[in-house]
LUMTI-477778 format. One record per residue (C-alpha): x, z, y; residue in three letters. Coordinates in steps of 0.5 Angstrom, whole numbers, plus 500, padded with zeros to 3 digits. Example, Ala and Ser with C-alpha at 12.3 -4.5 7.8 and 13.67 -1.06 7.14 Angstrom:
+-----+-----+-----+------+
:  c1 :  c3 :  c2 : rest :
+-----+-----+-----+------+
: 525 : 516 : 491 :  ala :
: 527 : 514 : 498 :  ser :
+-----+-----+-----+------+
end
This chain:
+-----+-----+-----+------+
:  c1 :  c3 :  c2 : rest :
+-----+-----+-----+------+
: 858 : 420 : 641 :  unk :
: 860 : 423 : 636 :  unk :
: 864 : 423 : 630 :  unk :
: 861 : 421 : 623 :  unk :
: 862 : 418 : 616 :  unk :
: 861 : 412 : 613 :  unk :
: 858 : 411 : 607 :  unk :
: 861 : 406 : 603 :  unk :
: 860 : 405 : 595 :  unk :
: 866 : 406 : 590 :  unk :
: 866 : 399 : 588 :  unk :
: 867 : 396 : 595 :  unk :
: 872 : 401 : 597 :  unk :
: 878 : 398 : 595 :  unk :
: 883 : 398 : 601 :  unk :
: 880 : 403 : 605 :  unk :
: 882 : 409 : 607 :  unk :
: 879 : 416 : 604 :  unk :
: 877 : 421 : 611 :  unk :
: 879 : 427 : 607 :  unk :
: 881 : 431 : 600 :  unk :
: 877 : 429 : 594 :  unk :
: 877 : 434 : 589 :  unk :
: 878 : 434 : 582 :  unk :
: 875 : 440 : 577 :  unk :
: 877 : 441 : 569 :  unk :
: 875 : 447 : 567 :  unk :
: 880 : 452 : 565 :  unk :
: 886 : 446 : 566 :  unk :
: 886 : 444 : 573 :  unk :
: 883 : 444 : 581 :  unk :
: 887 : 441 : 586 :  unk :
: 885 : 434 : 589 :  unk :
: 886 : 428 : 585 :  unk :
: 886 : 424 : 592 :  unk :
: 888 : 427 : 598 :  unk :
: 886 : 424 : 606 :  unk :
: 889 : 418 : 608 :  unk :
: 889 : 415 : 601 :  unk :
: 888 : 408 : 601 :  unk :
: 883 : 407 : 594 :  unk :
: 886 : 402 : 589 :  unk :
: 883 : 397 : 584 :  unk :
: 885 : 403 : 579 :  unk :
: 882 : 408 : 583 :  unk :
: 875 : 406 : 582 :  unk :
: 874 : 409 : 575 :  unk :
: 878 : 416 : 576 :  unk :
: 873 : 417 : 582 :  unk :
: 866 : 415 : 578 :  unk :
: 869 : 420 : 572 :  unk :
: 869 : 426 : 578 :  unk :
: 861 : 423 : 580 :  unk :
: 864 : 419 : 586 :  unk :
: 859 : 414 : 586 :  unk :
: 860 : 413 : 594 :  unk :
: 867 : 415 : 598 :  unk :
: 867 : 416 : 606 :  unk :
: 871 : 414 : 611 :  unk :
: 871 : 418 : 617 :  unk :
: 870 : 415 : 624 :  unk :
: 873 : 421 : 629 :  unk :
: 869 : 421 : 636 :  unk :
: 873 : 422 : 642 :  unk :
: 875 : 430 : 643 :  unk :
: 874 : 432 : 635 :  unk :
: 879 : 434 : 630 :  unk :
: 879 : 433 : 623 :  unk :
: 880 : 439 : 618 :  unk :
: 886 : 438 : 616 :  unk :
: 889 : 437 : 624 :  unk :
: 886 : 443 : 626 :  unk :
: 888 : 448 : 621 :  unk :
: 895 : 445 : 622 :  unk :
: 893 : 448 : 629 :  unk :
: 890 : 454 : 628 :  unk :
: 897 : 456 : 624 :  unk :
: 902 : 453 : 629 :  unk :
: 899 : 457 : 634 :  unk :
: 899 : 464 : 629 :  unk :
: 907 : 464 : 629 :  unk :
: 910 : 461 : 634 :  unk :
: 917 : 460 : 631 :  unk :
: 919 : 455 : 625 :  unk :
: 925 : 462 : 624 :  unk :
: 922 : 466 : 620 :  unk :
: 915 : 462 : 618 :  unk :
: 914 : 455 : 615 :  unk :
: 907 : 451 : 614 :  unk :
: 905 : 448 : 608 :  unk :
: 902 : 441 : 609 :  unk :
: 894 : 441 : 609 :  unk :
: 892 : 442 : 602 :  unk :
: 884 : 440 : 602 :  unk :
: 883 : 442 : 609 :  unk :
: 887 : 449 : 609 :  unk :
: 894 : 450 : 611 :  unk :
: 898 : 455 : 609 :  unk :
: 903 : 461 : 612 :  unk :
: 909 : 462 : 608 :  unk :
: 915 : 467 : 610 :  unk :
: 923 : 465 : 610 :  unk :
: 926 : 471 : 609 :  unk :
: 924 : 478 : 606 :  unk :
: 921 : 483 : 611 :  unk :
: 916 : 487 : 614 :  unk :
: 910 : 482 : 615 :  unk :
: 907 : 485 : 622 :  unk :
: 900 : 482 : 625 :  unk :
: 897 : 483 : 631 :  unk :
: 890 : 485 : 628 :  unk :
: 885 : 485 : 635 :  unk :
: 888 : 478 : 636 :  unk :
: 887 : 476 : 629 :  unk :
: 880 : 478 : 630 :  unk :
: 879 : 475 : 637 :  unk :
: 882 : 468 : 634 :  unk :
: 877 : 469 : 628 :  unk :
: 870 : 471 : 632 :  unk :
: 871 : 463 : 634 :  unk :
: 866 : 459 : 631 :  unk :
: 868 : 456 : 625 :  unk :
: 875 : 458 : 625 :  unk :
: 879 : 461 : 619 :  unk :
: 885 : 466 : 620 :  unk :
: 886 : 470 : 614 :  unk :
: 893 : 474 : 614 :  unk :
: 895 : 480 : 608 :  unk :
: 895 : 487 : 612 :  unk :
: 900 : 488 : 616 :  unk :
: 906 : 492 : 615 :  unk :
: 906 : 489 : 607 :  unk :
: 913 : 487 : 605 :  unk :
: 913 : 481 : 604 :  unk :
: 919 : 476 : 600 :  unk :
: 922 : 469 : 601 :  unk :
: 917 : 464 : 600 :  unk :
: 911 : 468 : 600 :  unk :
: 905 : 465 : 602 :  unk :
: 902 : 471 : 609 :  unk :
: 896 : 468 : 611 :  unk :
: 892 : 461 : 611 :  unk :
: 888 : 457 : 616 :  unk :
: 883 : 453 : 616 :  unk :
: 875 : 450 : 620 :  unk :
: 869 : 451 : 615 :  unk :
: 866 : 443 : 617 :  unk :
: 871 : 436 : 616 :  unk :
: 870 : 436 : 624 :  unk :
: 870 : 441 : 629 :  unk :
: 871 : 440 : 637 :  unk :
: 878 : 440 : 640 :  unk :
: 875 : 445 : 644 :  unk :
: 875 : 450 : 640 :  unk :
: 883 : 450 : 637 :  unk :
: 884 : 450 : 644 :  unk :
: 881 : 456 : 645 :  unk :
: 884 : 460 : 638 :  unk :
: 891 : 456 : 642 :  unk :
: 890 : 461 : 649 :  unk :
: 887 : 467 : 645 :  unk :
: 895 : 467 : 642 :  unk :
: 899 : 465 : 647 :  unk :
: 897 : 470 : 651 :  unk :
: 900 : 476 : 649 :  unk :
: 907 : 477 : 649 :  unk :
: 909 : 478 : 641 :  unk :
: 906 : 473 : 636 :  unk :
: 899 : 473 : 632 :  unk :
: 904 : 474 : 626 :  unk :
: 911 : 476 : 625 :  unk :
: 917 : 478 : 619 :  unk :
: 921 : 483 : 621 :  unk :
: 927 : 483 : 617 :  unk :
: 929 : 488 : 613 :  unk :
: 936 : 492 : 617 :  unk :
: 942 : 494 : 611 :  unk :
: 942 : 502 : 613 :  unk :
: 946 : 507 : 610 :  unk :
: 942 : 513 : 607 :  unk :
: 943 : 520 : 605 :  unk :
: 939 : 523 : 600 :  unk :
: 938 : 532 : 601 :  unk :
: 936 : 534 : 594 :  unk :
: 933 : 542 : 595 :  unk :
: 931 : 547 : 590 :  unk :
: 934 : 553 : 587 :  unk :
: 932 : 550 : 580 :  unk :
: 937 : 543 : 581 :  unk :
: 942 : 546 : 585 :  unk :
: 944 : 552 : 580 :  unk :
: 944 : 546 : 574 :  unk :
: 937 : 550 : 572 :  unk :
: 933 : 542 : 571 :  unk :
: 936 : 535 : 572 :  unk :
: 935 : 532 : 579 :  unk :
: 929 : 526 : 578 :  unk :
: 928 : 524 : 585 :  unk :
: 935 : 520 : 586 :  unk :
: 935 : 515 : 582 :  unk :
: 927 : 514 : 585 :  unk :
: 929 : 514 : 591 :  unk :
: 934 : 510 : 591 :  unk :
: 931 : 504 : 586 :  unk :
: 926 : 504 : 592 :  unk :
: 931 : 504 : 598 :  unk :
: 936 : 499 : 594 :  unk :
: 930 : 494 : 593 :  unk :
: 929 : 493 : 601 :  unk :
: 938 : 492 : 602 :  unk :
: 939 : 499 : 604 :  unk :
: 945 : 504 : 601 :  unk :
: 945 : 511 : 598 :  unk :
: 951 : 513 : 601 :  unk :
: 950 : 520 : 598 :  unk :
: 947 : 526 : 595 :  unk :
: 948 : 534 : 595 :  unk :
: 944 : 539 : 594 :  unk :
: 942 : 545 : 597 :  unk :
: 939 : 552 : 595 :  unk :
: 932 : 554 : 598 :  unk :
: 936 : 557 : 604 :  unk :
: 934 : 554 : 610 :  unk :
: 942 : 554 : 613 :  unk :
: 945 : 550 : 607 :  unk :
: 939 : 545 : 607 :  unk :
: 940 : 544 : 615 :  unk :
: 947 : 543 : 615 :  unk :
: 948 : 538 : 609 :  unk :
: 943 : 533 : 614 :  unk :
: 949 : 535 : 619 :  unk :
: 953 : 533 : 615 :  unk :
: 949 : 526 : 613 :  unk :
: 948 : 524 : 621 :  unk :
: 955 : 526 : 623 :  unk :
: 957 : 520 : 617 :  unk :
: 954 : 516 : 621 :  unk :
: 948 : 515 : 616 :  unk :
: 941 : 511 : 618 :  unk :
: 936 : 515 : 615 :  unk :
: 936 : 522 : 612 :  unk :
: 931 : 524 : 606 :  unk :
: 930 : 530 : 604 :  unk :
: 928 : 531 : 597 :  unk :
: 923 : 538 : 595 :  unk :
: 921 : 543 : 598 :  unk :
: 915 : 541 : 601 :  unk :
: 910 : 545 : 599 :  unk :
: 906 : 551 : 603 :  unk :
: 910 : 556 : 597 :  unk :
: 913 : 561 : 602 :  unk :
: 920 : 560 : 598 :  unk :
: 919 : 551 : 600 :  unk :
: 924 : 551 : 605 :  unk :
: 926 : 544 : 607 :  unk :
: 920 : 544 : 613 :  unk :
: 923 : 549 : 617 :  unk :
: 930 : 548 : 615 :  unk :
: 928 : 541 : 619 :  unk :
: 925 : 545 : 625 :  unk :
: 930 : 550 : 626 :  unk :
: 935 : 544 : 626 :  unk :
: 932 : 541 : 632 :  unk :
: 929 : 535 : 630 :  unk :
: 923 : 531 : 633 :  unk :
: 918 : 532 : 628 :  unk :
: 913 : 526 : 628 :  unk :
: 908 : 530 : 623 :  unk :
: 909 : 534 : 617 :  unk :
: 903 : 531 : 613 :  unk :
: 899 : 525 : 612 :  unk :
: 891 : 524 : 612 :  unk :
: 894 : 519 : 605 :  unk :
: 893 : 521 : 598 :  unk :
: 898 : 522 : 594 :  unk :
: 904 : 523 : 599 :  unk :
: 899 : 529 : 604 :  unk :
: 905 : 533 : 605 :  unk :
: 910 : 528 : 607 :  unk :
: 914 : 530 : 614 :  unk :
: 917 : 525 : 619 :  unk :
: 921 : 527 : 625 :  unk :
: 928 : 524 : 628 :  unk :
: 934 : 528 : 628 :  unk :
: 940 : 525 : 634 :  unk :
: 935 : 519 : 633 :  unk :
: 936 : 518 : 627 :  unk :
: 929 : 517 : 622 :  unk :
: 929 : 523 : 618 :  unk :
: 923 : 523 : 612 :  unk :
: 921 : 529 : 607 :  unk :
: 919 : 527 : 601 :  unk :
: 913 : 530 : 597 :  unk :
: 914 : 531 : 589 :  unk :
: 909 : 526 : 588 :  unk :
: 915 : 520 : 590 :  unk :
: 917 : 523 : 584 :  unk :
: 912 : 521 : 578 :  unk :
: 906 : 516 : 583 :  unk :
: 908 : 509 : 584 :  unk :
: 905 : 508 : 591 :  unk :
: 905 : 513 : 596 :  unk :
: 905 : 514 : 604 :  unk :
: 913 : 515 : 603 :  unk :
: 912 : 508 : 600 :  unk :
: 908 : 506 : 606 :  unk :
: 913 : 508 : 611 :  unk :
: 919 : 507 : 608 :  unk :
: 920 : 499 : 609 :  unk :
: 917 : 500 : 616 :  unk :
: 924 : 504 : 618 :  unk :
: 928 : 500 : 615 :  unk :
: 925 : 493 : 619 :  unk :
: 927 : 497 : 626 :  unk :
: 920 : 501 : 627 :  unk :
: 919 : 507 : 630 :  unk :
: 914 : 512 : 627 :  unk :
: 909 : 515 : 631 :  unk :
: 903 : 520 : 631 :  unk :
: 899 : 514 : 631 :  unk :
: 902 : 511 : 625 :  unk :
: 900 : 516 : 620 :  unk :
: 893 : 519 : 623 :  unk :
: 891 : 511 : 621 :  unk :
: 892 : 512 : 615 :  unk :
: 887 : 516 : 613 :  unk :
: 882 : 510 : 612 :  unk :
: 884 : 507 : 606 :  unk :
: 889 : 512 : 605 :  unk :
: 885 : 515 : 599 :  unk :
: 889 : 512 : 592 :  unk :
: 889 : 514 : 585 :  unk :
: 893 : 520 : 585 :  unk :
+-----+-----+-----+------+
end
């Protein structure tokens, strides 16, 4: 047997119980369901559904073995997450559910799971990409089937699929307070010549994830004085060193080989992501250590706009992290 609606007219369908969602347009003003399923239709009901060109409501006799939509989805997204600590579900709304964060962070995806999850038939799992920074309360992915009724069966698959791997199809990592040390390079700012820029950039960005500038020098394009100010940010116990200027190819751009002679660990000095090419990663006594291009300086997204958030939820970066960038990475610059 199968599960199957019945037809009744609008008329005679006082006191039964609406199988699903009925949704109600008015252009330019509103759409959202004028009744959800579970309703039971009133006397005074009967006109708003003929006004939507409801001549016939539908009560859904559910056959041994199927879920409706709407259990479904609830489902699908409960097998996502996992944990109530960090994401919540909304309650179906016209068949579909809703993932909403708890907490700001680092939204992180298990993307060949996801897409193991969504090579079901008829199942739907659509998330934001992963590594997007995320706030409290906003919404990271949704859930639903395409038809009112699908086979257990196949929620039952999407529920292996997810519990098989260690970490969740989709987490929130949360942002860690760090205490960061800003070294601004260049013989220009250094001898007072222009006025620094990159600080107050930097630090808008940094603050905006809960973090702290604890401080900034400046060093001349001399590779001793920019290496020593970076010893002196991780012997203050600084949790991730910026380095300002100075990135360039330029023979007198110093900051690149002040970083290697320091004896950092250097991850990549360049991307494959426009603007932010010359971006260099590396860790110094473990600690993050990021040049930052002149782009950071007057490009609103870039690849230190990429990384930096990623850091500062707990994530190491590695060589892998930034080949990746490169499909996708071209932004307006």
């Amino acid at each position: 047997m199968k599960s199957k609606l019945k037809e009744v007219r609008t008329q005679e369908a006082v006191g039964l119980v609406l199988a699903h969602d009925l949704t109600a347009v008015v252009p330019g003003e509103f759409k959202g369901p004028l009744f959800r399923k579970g309703h039971t239709i009133r006397e005074e009901d009967i006109e708003k559904l003929l006004n939507i060109g409801k001549e016939h409501v539908y009560v859904l006799e559910l056959a041994e073995g199927e879920l409706h939509e709407d259990d479904a989805a609830h489902r699908i997204a409960r097998a996502a997450m996992r944990s109530d600590e960090v994401l919540e579900l909304t309650p179906p709304k016209e068949g579909k559910v809703d993932i909403v964060s708890r907490i700001d962070g680092l939204l992180r995806v298990d993307v060949p799971t996801l897409t193991a999850i969504n090579r079901v038939e008829h199942v739907v799992l659509s998330t934001l990409k992963t590594h997007t920074p995320v706030r409290a309360g906003q919404r990271v992915a949704a859930a639903r089937v395409i038809p009112l009724v699908v086979p257990e069966s196949r929620i039952k698959q999407v529920e292996t699929i997810a519990g098989r791997q260690e970490h969740p199809v989709l987490e929130v990592l949360p942002f860690r307070p760090h205490r960061v040390g800003v070294v601004t390079t260049g013989s220009e700012v250094y001898h007072g010549r222009i006025q620094d820029r990159f600080g107050p950039v930097v630090r808008d960005k940094v603050e905006r994830y809960g973090s702290k500038v604890i401080g900034q020098t400046f060093a001349d394009d001399d590779k001793e004085m920019i290496a020593q100010q970076i010893r002196a940010f991780a012997d203050q116990g600084a949790d991730l060193i910026l380095v300002t200027g100075g990135m360039s190819v330029d023979p007198d751009d110093r900051t690149p080989g002040a970083i290697a002679e320091l004896g950092a660990d250097i991850v990549s000095y360049g991307s494959p992501m426009l603007p932010g090419s010359m971006l260099l990663i590396a860790y110094y006594r473990g600690i993050p250590l990021m040049g930052l291009p002149g782009c950071v300086l007057h490009d609103p997204f870039t690849s230190f706009d990429v990384f930096l958030p990623r850091i500062l939820a707990g994530e190491k970066i590695t060589r892998e992290d930034i080949i990746t960038l490169g499909h996708g990475g071209l932004h307006a610059c």
